[in-house]
C-alpha positions in Angstrom: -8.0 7.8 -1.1 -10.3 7.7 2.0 -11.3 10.6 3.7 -14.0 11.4 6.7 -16.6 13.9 7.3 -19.7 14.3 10.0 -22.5 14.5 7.2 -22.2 12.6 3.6 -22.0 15.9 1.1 -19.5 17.0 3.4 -17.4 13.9 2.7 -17.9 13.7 -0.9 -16.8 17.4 -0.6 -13.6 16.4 0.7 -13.0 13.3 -1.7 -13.6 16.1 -4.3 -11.0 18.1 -3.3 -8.5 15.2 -2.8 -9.8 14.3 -6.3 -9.2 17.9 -7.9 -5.7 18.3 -6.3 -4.6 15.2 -7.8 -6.2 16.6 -11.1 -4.3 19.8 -10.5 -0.7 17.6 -10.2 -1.3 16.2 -13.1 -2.6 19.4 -15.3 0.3 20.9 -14.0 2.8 18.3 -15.5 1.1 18.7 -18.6 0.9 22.7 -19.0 5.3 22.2 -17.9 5.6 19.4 -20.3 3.8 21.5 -23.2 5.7 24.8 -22.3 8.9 22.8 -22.8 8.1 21.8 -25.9 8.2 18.0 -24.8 8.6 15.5 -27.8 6.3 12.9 -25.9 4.3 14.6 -23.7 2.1 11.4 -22.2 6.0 10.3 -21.0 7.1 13.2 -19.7 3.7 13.7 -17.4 4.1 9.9 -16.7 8.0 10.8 -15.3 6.6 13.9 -13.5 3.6 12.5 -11.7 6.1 9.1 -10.7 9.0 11.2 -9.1 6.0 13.4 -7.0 4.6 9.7 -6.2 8.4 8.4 -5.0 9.1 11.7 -3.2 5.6 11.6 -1.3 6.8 8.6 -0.6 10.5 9.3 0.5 8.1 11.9 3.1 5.8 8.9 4.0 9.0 7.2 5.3 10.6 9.9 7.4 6.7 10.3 8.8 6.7 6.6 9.8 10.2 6.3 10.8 9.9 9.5 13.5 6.4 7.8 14.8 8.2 4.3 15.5 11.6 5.8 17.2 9.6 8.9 19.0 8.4 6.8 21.8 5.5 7.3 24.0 1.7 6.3 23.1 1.6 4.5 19.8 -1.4 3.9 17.3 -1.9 0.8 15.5 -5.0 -0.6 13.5 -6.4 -3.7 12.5 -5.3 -6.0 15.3 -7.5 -8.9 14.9 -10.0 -9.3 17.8 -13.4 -11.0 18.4 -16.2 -8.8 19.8 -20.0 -9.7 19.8 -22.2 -6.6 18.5 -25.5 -7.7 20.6 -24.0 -9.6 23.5 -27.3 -11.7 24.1 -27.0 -12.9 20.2 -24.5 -14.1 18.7 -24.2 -15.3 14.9 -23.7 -18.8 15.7 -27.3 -19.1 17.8 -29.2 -17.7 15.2 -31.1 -20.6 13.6 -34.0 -19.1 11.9 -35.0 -15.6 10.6 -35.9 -13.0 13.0 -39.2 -11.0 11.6 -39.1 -7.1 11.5 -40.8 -4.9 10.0 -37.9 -2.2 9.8 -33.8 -2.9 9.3 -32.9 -4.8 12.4 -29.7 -6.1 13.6 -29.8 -9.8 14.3 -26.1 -10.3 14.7 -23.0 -9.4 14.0 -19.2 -9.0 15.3 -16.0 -7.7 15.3 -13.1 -8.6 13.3 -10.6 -6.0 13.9 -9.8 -3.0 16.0 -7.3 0.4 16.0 -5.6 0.5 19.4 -3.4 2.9 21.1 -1.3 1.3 23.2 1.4 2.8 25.5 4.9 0.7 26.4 4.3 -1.1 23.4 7.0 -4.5 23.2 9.9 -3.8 21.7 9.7 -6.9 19.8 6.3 -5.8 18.8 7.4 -2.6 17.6 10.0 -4.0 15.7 8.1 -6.3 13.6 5.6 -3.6 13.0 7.8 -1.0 12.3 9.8 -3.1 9.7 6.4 -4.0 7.9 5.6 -0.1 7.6 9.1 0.4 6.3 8.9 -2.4 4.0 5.9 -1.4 2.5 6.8 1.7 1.9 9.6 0.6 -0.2 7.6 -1.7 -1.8 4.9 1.1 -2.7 8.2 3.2 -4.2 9.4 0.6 -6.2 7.1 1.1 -9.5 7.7 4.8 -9.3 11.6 4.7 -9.8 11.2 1.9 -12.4 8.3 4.2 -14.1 11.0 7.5 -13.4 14.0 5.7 -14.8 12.3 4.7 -18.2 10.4 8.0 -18.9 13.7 9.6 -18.7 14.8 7.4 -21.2 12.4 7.7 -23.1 12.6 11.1 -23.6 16.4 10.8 -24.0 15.9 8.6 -27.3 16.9 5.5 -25.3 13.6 3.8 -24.6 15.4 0.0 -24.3 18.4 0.8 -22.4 20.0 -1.5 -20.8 19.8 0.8 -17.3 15.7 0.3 -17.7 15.4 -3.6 -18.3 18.0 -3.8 -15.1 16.1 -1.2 -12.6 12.6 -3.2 -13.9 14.4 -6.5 -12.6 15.4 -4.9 -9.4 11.8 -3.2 -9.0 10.6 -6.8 -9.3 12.7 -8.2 -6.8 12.2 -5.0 -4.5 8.4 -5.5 -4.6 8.2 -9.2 -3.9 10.5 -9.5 -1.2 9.2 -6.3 0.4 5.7 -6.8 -0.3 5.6 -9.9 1.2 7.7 -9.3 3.8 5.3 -6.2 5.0 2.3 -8.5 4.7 4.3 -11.5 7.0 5.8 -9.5 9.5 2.3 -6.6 10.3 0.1 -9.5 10.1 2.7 -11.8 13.2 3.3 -8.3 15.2 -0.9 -7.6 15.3 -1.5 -11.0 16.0 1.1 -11.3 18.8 -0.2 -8.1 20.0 -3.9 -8.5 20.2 -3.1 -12.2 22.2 -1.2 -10.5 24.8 -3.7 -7.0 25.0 -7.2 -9.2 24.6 -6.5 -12.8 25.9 -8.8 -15.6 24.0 -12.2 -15.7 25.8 -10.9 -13.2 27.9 -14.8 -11.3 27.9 -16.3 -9.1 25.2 -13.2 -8.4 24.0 -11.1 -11.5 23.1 -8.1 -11.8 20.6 -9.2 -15.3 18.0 -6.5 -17.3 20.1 -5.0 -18.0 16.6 -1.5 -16.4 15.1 -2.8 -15.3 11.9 0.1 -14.8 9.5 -1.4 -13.6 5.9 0.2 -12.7 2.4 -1.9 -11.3 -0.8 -1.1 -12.3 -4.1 -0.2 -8.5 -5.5 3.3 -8.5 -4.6 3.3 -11.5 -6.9 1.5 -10.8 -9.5 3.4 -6.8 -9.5 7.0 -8.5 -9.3 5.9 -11.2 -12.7 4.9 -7.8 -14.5 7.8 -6.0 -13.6 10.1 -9.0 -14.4 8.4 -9.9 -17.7 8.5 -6.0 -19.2 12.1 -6.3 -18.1 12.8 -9.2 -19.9 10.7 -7.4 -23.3 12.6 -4.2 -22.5 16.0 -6.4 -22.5 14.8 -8.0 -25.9 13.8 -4.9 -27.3 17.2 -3.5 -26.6 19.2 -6.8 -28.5 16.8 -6.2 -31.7 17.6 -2.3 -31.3 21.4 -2.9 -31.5 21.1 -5.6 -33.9 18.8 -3.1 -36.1 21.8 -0.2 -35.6 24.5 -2.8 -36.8 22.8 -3.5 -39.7 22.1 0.1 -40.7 
């Protein structure tokens, strides 16, 4: 969560707020949970608060879907540029330290910038556009999986079979999609900020490199999902094992 304000209280105001309605989602889930009579309660607030996470983000989707089809001026940050914050100093001719008796910049740059750009490439827009969808999905993915097993839970059927398969397919869903967003935003803002801000171009310059980037997450989120599958999957052969014996 990330929120902006003119003055500092003010923002840690907001933050606050964002804070306290989050609180307010969950207390709510709790208080329903508790008036039902809920045999696990923890489960059933863990269900509630993952279908409000996969429907906000079913609403996330339509948002970014009608802002890549609607045409007209589009907004898109972190393109990666190069731009010198003291143009008579730059990081690479500092050789010594600069004495001051108060906090003084003695150089710095730019790595990135949010750009609105207008008759954006429709190549461009594709590859963005796909990442933002992609993403999404991927972001979705361990709500469903968390839905699916609280509702089996709570139905007395903690290792079905449904649970170990949709944590498999969450796994697969976040790696592919994950990575996919990562590939595809990080080509579409490279190709972007070569053809908007040529290399060397003047204060403003694109790196002159196609920077193509993944993070190890998607990774490391698709081995959890795929290894509580595989325990859920277990659990569920000693469970029917254990109810052919009885």
């Amino acid at each position: 969560m990330s929120v902006g304000w003119p003055d500092l209280p003010g923002a840690l105001l907001m933050l606050g707020a964002g804070l306290l309605i989050v609180g307010g989602i969950v207390g709510l889930a709790v208080w329903d949970a508790r008036r039902r009579n809920s045999p696990a309660v923890v489960v059933d607030v863990a269900g509630a608060v993952a279908r409000v996470w996969v429907a906000f983000t079913g609403v996330l989707l339509v948002a970014t879907t009608w802002r890549w089809l609607s045409g007209g001026d589009t907004w898109i940050p972190d393109i990666p540029v190069v731009a010198d914050l003291l143009r008579d100093q730059t990081c690479g001719d500092v050789t010594e330290s600069v004495p001051a008796t108060s906090m003084t910049l003695v150089c710095g740059y730019v790595q990135s910038a949010d750009v609105t750009v207008a008759g954006l490439d429709a190549g461009i827009r594709v590859l963005l556009a796909t990442a933002d969808v992609l993403a999404l999905f991927a972001a979705a993915a361990p709500g469903v999986v968390l839905a699916i097993a609280c509702s089996r839970s709570l139905k007395g059927a903690p290792f079905a079979r449904v649970v170990s398969r949709w944590m498999l397919i969450g796994a697969a869903v976040v790696l592919v999609a994950g990575l996919g967003a990562e590939i595809l935003g990080s080509m579409g803002r490279s190709i972007l900020a070569n053809e908007l801000f040529p290399p060397n171009s003047g204060d403003v310059s694109s790196t002159g490199v196609y920077r193509v980037s993944v993070s190890f997450w998607p990774i490391a989120a698709a081995l959890a999902l795929g290894a509580l599958g595989a325990i859920f999957r277990h659990g569920e052969r000693l469970q029917h094992d254990t109810e052919a014996l009885v």
